[in-house]
C-alpha positions in Angstrom: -2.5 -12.1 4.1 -5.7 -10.4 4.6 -8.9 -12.5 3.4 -9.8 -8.4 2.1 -7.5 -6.7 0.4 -8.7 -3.3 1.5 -9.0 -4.3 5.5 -5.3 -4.9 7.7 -4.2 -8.1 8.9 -4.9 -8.7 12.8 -1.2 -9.6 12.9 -0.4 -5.7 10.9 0.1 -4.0 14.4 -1.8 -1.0 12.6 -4.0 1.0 15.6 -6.7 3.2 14.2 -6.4 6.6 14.2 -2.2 6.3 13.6 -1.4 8.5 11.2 0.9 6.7 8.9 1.9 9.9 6.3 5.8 10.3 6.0 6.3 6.8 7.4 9.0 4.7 5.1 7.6 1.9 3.3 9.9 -1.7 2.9 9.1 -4.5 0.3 10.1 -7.9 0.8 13.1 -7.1 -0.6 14.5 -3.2 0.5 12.7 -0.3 0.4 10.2 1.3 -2.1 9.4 4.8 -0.6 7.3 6.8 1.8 3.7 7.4 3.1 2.3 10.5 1.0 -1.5 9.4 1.6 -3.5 6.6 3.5 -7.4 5.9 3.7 -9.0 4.4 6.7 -12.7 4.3 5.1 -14.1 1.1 5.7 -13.8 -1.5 2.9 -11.7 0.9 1.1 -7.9 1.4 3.4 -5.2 1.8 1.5 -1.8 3.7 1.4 -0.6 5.7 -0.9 3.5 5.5 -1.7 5.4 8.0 -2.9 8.0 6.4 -4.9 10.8 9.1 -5.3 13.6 8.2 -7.8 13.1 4.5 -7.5 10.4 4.6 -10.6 10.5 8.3 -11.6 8.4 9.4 -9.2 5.6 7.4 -9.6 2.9 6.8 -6.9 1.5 3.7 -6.2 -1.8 2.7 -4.0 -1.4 -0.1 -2.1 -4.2 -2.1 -0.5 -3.8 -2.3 3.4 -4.1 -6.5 2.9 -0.6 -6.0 1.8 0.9 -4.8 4.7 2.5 -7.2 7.0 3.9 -5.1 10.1 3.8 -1.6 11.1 6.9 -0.6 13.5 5.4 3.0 14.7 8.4 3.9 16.1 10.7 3.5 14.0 8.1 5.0 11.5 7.9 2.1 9.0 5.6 0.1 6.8 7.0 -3.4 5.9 4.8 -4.9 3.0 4.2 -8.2 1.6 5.5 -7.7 -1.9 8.6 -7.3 -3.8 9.7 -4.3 -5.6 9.0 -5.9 -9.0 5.3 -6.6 -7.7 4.8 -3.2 -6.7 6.4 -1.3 -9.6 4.0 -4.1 -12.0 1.3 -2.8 -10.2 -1.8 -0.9 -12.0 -0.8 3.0 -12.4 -1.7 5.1 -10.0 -3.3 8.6 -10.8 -4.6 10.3 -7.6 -6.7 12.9 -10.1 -8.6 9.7 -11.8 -8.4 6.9 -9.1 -9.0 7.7 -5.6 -12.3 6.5 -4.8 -12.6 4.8 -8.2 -14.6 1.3 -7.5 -13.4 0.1 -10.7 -9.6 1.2 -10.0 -9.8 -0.4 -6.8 -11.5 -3.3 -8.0 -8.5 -3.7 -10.2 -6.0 -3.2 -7.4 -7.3 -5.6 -5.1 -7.6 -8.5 -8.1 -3.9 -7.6 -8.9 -2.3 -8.2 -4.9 -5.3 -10.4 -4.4 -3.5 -12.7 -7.2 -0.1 -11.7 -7.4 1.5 -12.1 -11.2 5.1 -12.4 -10.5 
């Protein structure tokens, strides 16, 4: 785990520069969607999944701490957290949020401290 929620791991494989939009995204325990965004601003990278039908649609921001391998060819994310984790996490509304402190503030405390 990242010591900052919002920088990746050394062990994350992640280069700079990758794009990672349209890469599939795996929980801990199966898979939770797709790449529709991702930030590289410092002390604010995160990704953005799109969740299809698994939660009606619903986009979540993840915090790039909570990524724990990215396999660029085979296109995927593997994260840190379980589905439940992820569809508990704070809502995601990319008209309000992105680029919120607050909202990311939030985030961050939520995968920083896990509630499972």
């Amino acid at each position: 785990m990242a010591d900052n929620m919002w920088d990746y791991p050394a062990e994350s494989g992640h280069q700079t520069g990758t794009d990672l939009t349209g890469f599939k995204v795996e929980a801990s325990d199966g898979s939770i969607g797709k790449v529709d965004k991702h930030s590289e601003d410092v002390g604010a990278m995160y990704i953005v999944v799109d969740t299809g039908v698994w939660i009606f649609g619903k986009h979540v921001l993840l915090p790039v701490g909570t990524i724990s391998s990215i396999d660029v060819a085979e296109r995927t994310i593997h994260v840190g957290r379980t589905k439940e984790e992820i569809k508990n996490s704070p809502e995601f509304d990319k008209d309000k949020h992105a680029g919120d402190p607050g909202y990311h503030e939030q985030v961050g405390g939520y995968y920083g401290n896990p509630r499972t």
